[in-house]
C-alpha positions in Angstrom: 0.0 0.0 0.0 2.9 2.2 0.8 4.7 1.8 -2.6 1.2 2.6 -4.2 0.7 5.7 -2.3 4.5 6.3 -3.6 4.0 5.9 -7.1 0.9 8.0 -7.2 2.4 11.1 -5.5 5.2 10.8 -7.8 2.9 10.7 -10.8 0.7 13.3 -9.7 3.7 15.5 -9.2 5.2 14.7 -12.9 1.9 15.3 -14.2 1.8 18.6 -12.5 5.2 19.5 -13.4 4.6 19.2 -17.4 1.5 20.2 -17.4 2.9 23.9 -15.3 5.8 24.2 -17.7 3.6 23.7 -21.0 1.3 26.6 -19.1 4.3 28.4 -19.0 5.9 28.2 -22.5 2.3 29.5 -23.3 2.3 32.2 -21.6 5.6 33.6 -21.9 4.3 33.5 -25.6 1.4 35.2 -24.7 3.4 38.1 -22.7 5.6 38.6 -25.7 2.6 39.3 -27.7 1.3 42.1 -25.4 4.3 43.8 -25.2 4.6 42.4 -21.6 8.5 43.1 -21.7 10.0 41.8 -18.9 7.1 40.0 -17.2 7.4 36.0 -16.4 4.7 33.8 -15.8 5.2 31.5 -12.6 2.8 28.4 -12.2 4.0 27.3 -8.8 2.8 27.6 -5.1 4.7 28.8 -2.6 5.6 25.7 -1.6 6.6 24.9 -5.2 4.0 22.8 -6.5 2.8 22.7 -10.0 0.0 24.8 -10.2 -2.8 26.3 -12.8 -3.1 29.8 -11.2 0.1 32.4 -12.4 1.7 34.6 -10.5 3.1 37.3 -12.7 6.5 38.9 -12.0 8.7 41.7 -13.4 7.3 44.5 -15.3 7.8 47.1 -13.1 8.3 50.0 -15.6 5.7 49.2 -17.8 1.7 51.4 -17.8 -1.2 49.6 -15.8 -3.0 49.4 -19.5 0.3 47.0 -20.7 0.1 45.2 -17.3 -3.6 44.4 -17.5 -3.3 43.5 -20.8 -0.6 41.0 -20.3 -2.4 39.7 -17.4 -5.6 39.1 -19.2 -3.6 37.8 -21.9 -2.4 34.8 -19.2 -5.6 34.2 -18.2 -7.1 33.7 -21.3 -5.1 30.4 -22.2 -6.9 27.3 -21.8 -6.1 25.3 -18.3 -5.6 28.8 -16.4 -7.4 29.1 -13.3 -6.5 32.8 -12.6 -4.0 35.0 -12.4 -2.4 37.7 -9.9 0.8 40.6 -9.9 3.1 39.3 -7.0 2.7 43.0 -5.8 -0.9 41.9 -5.7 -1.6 45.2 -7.7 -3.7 43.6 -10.4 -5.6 40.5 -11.4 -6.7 39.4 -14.5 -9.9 40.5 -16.1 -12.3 39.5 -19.1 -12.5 36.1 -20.5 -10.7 34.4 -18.1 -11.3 35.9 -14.7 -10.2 35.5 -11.2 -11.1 31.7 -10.2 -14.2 30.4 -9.6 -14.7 28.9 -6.0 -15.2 25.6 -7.6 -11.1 25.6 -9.5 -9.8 26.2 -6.1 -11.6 23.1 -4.9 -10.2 21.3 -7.7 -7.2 22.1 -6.6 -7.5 20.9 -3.0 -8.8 17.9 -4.1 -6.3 17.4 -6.7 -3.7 18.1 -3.7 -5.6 16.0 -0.9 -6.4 12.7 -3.0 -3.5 11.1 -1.2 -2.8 12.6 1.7 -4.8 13.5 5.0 -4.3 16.2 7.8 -3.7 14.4 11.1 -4.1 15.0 14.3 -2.7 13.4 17.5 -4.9 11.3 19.1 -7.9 12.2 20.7 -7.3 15.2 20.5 -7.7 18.9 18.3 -3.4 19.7 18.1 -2.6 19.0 14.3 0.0 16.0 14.1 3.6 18.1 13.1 3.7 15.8 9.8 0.2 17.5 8.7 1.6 20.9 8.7 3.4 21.0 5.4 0.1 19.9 4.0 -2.1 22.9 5.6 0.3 25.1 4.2 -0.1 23.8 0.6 -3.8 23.5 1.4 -3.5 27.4 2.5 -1.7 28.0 -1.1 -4.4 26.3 -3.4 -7.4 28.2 -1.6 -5.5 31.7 -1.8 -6.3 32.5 -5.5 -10.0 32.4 -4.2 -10.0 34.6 -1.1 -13.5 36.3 -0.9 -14.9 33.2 -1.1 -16.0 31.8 1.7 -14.5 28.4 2.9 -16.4 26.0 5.2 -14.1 23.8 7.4 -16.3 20.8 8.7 -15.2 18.6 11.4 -16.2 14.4 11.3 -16.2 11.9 13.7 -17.2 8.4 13.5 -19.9 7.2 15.6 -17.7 5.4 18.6 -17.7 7.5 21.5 -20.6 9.5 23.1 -21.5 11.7 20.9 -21.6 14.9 22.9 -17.5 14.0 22.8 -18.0 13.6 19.1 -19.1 17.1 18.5 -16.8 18.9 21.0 -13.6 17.1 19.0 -15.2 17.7 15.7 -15.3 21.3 16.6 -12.1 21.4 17.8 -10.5 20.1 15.0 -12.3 22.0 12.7 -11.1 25.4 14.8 -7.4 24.1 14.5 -7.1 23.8 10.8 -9.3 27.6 10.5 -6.6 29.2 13.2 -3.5 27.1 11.3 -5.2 28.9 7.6 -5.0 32.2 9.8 -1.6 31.8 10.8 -0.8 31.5 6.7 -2.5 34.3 5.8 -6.1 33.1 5.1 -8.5 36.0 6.0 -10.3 34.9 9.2 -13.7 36.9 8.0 -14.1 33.9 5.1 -13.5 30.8 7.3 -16.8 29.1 9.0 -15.0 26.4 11.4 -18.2 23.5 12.2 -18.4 19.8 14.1 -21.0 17.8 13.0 -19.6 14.7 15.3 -20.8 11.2 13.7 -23.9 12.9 12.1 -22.7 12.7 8.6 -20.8 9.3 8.0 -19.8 9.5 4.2 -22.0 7.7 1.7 -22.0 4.0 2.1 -19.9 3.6 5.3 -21.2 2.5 8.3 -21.2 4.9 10.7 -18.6 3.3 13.0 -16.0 3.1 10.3 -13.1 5.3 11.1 -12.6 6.5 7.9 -15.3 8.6 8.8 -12.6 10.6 10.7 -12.0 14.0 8.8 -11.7 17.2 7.9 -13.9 18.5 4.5 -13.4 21.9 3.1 -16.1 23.2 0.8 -15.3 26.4 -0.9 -18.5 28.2 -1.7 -19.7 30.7 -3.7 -23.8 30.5 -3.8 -23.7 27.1 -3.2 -21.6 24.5 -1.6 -19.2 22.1 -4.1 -18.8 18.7 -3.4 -16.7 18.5 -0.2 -13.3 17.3 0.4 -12.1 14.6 2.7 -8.9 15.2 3.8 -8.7 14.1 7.5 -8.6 10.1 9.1 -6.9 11.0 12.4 -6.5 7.8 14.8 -8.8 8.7 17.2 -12.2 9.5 17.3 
């Protein structure tokens, strides 16, 4: 199982690593076009993975009309998510705008699929191998902020369940306070326990693999949540 969760880390990172530098090669063609001298198209995180939302830098000395042309100009190519100045002085207009809630829970899921927040046990204090994680969870929901981001809290159904919901909430409140601490505003985080009261679909309620965390990034509506949380204890 180890070796499998091995090979499909590595693959999703290959993946992600071609598919960022042909986003790349496209863009720098697209800057050149604009008259975007200067200007380079990044599609990392700030942890360094691959990612489909650019940060733009360089291009100091050129007008705001060349710069938000360029940066519309990123945006528009197929695959982008969004794009931002790393001054944070303009983002991307027109056909391709700033991302949709629903990209930035692709890319959580996209990032989660084989990995899970931890905690220790029985308790809300995020395991230290977890925190890495939060902080590439933090970078994928960052090109969405004014969004609002539900963090839900899951237990399975051993236990009484007024403990259930306590420790749900708790755990829920750690990961919103760790997204804090990494810059995520606190006014679009909603931090909720539901204890054992939503075992996901076909599981029995006792399994522990009901033990998680789901974000749902919403903008009129929730998206499909993701699980990203099977701590040890419930």
């Amino acid at each position: 199982m180890a070796l499998v969760v091995v090979l499909a880390l590595l693959g999703a990172r290959l993946n992600g690593d071609e598919f960022a530098r042909r986003l790349s090669v496209q863009a720098q063609a697209a800057i050149a076009r604009t008259g975007g001298k200067g200007v380079t198209a990044r599609f990392r995180s700030g942890r360094g993975w691959a990612t489909r939302h650019a940060t733009l830098t360089g291009g100091e000395k050129l007008d705001d009309t060349t710069r938000a042309r360029t940066a519309r100009a990123v945006a528009a190519i197929p695959g982008v998510g969004g794009v931002r100045w790393f001054d944070g002085s303009a983002l991307a207009s027109g056909t391709a705008q700033a991302p949709l809630p629903a990209h930035c829970q692709d890319d959580v899921e996209a990032l989660l699929r084989a990995r899970t927040i931890r905690f220790e046990e029985s308790s809300a204090t995020i395991d230290e191998t977890s925190t890495g994680l939060i902080g590439e969870v933090a970078d994928a929901l960052r090109p969405c902020l004014g969004a609002i981001i539900a963090i839900t809290g899951h237990t399975d159904s051993s236990g009484p369940e007024p403990g259930n919901l306590a420790l749900s909430q708790e755990r829920a409140e750690a990961v919103r306070d760790a997204l804090i601490a990494l810059g995520i505003p606190a006014d679009g985080l909603r931090a909720l326990g539901v204890g054992s009261a939503q075992p996901v679909a076909g599981l029995d309620p006792g399994d522990p693999a009901n033990r998680r965390i789901d974000f749902s990034v919403i903008q009129a509506m929730p998206v499909k949540p993701t699980p990203v949380d099977t701590p040890g204890a419930h």
